[in-house]
C-alpha positions as a printed Julia matrix, in Angstrom:
403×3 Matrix{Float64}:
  11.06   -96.13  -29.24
   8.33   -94.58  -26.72
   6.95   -95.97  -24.08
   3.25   -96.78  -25.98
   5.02   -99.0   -28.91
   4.33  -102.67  -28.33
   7.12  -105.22  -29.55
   6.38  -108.18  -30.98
   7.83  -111.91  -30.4
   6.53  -113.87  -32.86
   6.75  -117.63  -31.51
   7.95  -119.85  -34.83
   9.73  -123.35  -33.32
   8.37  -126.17  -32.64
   8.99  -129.76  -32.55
   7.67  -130.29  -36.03
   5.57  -133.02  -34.83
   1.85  -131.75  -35.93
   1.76  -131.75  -39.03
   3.32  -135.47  -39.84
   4.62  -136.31  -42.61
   5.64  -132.37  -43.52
   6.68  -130.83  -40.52
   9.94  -132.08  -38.7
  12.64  -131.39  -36.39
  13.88  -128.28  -38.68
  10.95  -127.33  -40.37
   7.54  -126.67  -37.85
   4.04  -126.12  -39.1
   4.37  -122.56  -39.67
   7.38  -122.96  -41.76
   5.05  -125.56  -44.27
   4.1   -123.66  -47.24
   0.92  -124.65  -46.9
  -1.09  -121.46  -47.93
  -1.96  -119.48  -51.29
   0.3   -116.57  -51.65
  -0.32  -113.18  -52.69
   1.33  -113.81  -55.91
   0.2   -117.49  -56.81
   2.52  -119.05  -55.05
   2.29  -121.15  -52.03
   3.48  -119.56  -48.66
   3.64  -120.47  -44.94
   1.73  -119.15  -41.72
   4.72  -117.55  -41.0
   5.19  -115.74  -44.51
   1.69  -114.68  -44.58
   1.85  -113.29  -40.58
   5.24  -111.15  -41.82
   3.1   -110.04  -44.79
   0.32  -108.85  -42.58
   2.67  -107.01  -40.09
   4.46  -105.29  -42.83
   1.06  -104.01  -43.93
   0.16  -102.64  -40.71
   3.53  -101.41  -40.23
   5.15  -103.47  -37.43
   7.95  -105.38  -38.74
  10.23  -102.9   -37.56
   9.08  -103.69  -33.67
   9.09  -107.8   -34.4
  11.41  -110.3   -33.28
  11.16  -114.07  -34.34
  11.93  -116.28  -31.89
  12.86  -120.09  -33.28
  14.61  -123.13  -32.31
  18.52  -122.75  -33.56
  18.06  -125.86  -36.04
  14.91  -124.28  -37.89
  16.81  -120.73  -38.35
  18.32  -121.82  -41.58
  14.7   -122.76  -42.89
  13.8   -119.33  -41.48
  15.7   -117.24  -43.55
  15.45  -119.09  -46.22
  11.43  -117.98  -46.16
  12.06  -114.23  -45.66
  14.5   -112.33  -47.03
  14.54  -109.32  -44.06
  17.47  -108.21  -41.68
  15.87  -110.39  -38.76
  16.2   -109.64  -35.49
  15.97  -113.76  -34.41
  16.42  -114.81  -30.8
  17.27  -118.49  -31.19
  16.31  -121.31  -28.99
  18.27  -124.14  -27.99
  15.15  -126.7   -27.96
  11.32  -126.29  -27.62
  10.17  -126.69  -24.41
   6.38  -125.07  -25.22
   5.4   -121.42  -24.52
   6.17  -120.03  -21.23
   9.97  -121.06  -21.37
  10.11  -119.43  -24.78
   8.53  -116.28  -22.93
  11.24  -116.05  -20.32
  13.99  -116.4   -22.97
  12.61  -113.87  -25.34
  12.58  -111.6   -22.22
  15.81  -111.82  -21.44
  16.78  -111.75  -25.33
  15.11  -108.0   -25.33
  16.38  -107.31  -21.99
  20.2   -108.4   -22.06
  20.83  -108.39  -25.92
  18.33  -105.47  -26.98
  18.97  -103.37  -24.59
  15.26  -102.85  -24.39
  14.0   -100.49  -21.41
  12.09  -102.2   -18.83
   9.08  -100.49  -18.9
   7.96  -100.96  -22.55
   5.39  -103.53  -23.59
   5.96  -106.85  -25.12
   3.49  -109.0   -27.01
   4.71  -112.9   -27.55
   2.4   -114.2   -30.5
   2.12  -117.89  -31.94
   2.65  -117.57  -35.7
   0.6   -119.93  -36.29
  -2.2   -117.66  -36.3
  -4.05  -117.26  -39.88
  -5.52  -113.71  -40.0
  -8.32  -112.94  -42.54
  -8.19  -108.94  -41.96
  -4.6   -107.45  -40.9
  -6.93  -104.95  -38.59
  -6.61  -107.95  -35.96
  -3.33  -106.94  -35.86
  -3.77  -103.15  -35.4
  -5.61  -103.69  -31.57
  -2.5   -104.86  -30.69
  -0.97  -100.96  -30.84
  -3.57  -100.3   -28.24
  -1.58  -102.67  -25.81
   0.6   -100.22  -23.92
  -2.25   -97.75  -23.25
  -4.21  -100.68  -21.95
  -1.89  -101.91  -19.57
  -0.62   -98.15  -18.34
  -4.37   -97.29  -17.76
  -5.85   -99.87  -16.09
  -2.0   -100.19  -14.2
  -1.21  -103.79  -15.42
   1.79  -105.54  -15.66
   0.04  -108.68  -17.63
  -2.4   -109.86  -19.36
  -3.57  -112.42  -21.73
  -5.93  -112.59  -24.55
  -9.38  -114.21  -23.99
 -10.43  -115.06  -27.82
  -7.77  -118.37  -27.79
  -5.44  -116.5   -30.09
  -2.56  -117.5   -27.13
  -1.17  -114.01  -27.48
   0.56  -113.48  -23.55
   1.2   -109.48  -22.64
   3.42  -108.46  -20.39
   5.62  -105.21  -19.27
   9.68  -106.33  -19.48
  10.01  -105.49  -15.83
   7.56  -108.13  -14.93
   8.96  -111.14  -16.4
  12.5   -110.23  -15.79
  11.49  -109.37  -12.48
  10.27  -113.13  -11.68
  13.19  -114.68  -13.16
  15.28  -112.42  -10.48
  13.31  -113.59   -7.37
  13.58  -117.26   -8.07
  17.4   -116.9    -8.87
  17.04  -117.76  -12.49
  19.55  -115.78  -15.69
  18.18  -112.62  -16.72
  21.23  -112.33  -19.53
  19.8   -114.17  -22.15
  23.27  -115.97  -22.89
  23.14  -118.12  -19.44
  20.08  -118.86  -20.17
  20.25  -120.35  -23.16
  23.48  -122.63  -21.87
  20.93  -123.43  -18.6
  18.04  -123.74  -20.58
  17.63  -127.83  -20.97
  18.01  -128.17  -17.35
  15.57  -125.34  -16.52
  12.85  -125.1   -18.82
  10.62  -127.12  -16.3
  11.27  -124.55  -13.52
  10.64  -121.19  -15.91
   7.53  -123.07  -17.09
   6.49  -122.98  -13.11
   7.61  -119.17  -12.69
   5.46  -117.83  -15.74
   2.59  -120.16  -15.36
   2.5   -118.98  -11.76
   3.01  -115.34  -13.26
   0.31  -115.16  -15.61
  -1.99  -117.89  -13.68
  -5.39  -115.51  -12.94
  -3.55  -112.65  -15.48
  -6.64  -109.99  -16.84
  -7.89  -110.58  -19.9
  -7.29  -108.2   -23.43
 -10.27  -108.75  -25.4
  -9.29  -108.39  -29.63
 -11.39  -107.37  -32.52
 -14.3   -109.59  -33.23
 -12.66  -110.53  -36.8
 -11.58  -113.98  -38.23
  -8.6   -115.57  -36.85
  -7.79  -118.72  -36.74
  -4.75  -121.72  -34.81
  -3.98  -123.52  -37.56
  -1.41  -126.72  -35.64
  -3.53  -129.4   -37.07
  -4.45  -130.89  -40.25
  -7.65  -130.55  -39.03
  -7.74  -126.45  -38.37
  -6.16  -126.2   -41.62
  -9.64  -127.93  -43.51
 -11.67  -126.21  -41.12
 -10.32  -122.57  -41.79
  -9.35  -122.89  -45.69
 -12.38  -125.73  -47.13
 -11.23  -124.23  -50.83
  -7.73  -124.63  -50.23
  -5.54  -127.44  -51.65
  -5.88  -131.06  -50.4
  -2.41  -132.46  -51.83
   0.36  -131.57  -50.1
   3.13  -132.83  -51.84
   7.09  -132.66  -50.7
   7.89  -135.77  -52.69
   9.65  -135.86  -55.72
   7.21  -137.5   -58.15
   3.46  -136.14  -59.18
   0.22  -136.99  -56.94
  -2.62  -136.88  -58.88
  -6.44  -137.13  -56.92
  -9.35  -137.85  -59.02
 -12.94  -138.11  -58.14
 -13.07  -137.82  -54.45
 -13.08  -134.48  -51.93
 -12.98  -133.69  -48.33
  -9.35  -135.95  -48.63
  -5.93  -134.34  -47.09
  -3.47  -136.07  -48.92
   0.2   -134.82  -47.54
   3.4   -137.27  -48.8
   6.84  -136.54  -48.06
   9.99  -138.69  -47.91
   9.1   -139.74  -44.35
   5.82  -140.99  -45.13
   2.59  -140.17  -46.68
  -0.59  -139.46  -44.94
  -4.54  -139.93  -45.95
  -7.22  -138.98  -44.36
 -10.44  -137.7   -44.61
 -10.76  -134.31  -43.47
 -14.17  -134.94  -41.32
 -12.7   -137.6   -39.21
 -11.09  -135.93  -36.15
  -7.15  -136.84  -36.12
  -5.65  -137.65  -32.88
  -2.27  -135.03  -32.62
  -0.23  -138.42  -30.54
  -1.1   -140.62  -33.45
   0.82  -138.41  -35.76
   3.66  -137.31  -33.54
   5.57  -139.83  -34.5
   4.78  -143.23  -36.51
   7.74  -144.6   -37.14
   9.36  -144.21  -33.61
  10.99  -147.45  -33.72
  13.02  -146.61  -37.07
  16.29  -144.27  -36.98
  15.1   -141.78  -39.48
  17.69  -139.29  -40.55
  16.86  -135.77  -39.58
  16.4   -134.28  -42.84
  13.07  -132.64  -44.74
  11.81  -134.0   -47.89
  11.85  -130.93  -49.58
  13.14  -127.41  -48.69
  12.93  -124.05  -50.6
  14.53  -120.79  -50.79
  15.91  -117.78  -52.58
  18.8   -119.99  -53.08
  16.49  -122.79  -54.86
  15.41  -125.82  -53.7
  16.85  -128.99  -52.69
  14.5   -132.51  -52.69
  15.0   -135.87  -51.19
  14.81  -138.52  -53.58
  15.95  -142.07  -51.52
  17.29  -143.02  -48.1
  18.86  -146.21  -47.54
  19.84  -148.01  -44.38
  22.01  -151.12  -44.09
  22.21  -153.71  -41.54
  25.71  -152.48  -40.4
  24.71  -148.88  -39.82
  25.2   -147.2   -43.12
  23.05  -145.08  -44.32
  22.35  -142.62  -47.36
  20.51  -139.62  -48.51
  20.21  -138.82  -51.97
  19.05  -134.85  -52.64
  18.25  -133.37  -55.75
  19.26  -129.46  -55.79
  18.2   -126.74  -57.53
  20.35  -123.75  -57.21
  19.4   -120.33  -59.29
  21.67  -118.52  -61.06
  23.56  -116.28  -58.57
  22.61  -118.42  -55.56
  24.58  -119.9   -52.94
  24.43  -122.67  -50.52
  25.64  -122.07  -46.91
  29.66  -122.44  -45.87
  29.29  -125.27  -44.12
  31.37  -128.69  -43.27
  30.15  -131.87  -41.99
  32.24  -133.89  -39.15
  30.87  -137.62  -39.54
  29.69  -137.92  -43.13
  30.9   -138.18  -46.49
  29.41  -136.45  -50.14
  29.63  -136.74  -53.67
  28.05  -134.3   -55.83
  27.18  -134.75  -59.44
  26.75  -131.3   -61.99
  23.98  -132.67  -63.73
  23.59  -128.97  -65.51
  24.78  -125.09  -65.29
  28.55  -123.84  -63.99
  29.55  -122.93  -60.67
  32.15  -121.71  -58.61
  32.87  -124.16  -56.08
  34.86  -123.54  -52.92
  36.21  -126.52  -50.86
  39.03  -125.46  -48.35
  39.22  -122.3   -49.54
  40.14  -123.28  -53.17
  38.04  -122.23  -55.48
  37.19  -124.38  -58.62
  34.64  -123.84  -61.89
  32.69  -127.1   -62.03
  29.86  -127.56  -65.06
  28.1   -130.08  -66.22
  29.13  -134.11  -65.84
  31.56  -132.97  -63.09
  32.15  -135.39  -59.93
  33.18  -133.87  -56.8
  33.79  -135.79  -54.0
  33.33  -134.01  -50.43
  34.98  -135.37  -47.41
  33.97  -135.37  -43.84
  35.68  -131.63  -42.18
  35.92  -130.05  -45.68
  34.78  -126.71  -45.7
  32.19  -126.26  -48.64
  29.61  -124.07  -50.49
  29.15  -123.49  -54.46
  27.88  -120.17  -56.1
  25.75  -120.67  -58.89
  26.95  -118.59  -62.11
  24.02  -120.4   -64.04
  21.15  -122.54  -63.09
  22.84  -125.69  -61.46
  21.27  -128.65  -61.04
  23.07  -131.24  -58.36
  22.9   -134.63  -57.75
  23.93  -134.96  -53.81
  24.77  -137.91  -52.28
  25.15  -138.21  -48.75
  27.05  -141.17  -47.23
  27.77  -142.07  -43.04
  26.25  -144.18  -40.36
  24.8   -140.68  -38.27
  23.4   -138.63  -40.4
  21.77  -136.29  -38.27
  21.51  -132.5   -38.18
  23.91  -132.12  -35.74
  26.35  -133.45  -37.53
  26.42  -130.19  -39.98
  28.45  -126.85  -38.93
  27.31  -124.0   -40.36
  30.41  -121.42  -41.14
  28.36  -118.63  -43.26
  24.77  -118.32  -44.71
  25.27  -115.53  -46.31
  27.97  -114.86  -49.63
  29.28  -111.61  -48.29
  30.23  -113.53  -44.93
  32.29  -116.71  -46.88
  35.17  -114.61  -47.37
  35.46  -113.82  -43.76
  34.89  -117.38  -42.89
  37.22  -118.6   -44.81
């Protein structure tokens, strides 16, 4: 590409903490289907922002930049060859700046004097113009002989020419190769936050089209920018029904459920986290993909340390769940309808309906639907945590490999 295309990070981790009881550890606000689709279907901030790009034609410049434990939820949303730069933790904007800079630098290969935009995805767009002043970026910068800038209408979007970031990290001895920075980056992150605040501290300002746009990382800025859009969120696995009251956001999950009325201002650190003093296991109420879906229906937890997840999941005919084992935690997995093709340790079985498989801890697993499947998964351990899953393919052309 020339010299005047701008590239894209689009900034989609998070801690999953704003949006309680939804959004989680593996699944941030813009991942929450949340909004009405183009084809009457519920999407995310993140789908719709893709959507937008693709009709603007920019896509093709756009990488996605998300915390390692969300990618799977990621994917699972758009079905494109991604180019994803993953992130070991979120550590808020300017750290993700400096590791999406030396991402395009050190993995890209991208030349140092081309122009990089790093957007929040969060942004809800009512005209995909917005987008287009964006292609004016490197003919800003080269004419008025800027290395950064900033916009000044709150969108968050930071500017910058390659040279200039990677240039900073350089003087204050930090990695520019995007690999060492990502082992570094939990002891770091609080010294690139200093180098690109000081970097873009005072930066000019870009000002964008006077047109609609919108942060949506609340409850609250998603009543104020949608008033006709749905007040029941729903992630559970049983009906909510709302009857003769409005202005109420109603969001339930497996975590918890949530009230509120949507005039009352609601404080972001009373949300973060309300049940800090309970060992939740780190896994969403409900997920969704082209695979199918998967929804929690109990979680126990014992006085000795046992716990349990029971999942309901919904795999279409010709899905696939990912290759993946588990180290600390044992599964049992009922066919409650359809025939499969399950693979466990590289033997491959037909299981149908009534079948009982047991899955133990290190057994390398997936199942290929060959019709509609419906599972009952039970989960069984005393950590039963994300990072207690190791992901070996997520993708049916790489299983073979794998195995």
């Amino acid at each position: 590409m020339g010299e005047q295309q701008v590239r894209l990070v689009l900034l989609a981790g998070g801690q999953g903490r704003r949006m309680w009881p939804l959004s989680h550890a593996k699944r941030a606000k813009q991942l929450l289907p949340l909004l009405p689709g183009a084809e009457g279907d519920r999407e995310s901030l993140l789908q719709r922002l893709w959507r937008q790009l693709g009709q603007v034609g920019m896509q093709q410049d756009t990488f996605i930049a998300i915390g390692h434990n969300q990618a799977e939820a990621l994917r699972n949303q758009i079905s494109f060859s991604l180019n994803v730069i993953r992130e070991p933790e979120a550590k808020g904007i300017f750290p993700a700046v400096a590791l999406a800079a030396s991402y395009l630098y050190s993995v890209a290969s991208m030349p140092l004097h081309e122009t990089v935009a790093v957007v929040p995805s969060d942004l809800y767009l009512e005209e995909e113009e917005w987008l287009e002043a964006l292609k004016e970026l490197p003919e800003q910068l080269r004419r008025h002989q800027l290395n950064h800038v900033i916009t000044s209408d709150g969108s968050g979007i930071v500017v910058f020419r390659l040279e200039s970031v990677i240039s900073a990290l350089a003087e204050e001895g930090l990695p520019i190769s995007y690999e060492q920075l990502y082992r570094r980056y939990e002891g770091i992150h609080s010294k690139l936050e200093m180098v690109m605040t000081r970097l873009f501290e005072g930066s000019p300002t870009f000002r964008m089209p006077e047109l609609p746009c919108h942060r949506i990382n609340s409850w609250n800025s998603l009543a104020a920018a949608l008033p006709e859009n749905a007040s029941i969120y729903n992630d559970s696995a049983v009906p909510v029904i709302m009857m003769g009251l409005k202005d109420i956001t109603v969001a339930i999950s497996a975590t918890g459920i949530l009230i509120a009325d949507q005039r009352a201002v609601m404080q972001p650190e009373k949300l973060l986290n309300p049940c800090a003093d309970e060992q939740l296991p780190l896994v969403p109420g409900y997920e969704a993909g082209n695979w199918g879906s998967a929804v929690v229906i109990n979680c126990t937890y014992d006085e000795d340390g046992q716990q349990s997840i029971t999942r309901k999941l919904e795999v279409n005919e010709g899905g696939y769940l990912n290759y993946v084992f588990y180290m600390k935690r044992k599964q049992i997995w009922t066919v409650l309808a359809g025939v499969g093709e399950l693979i466990r340790n590289e033997e491959r079985t037909i299981v149908r309906t009534g079948d009982v498989i047991e899955i133990m801890p290190g057994q390398r697993h997936t199942v290929h639907a060959r019709s509609r499947l419906s599972i009952l998964e039970v989960h069984f351990g005393t950590a039963l945590m994300e990072d207690d899953r190791i992901v070996l393919a997520d993708h049916w052309e790489e299983v073979s490999p794998a195995m």
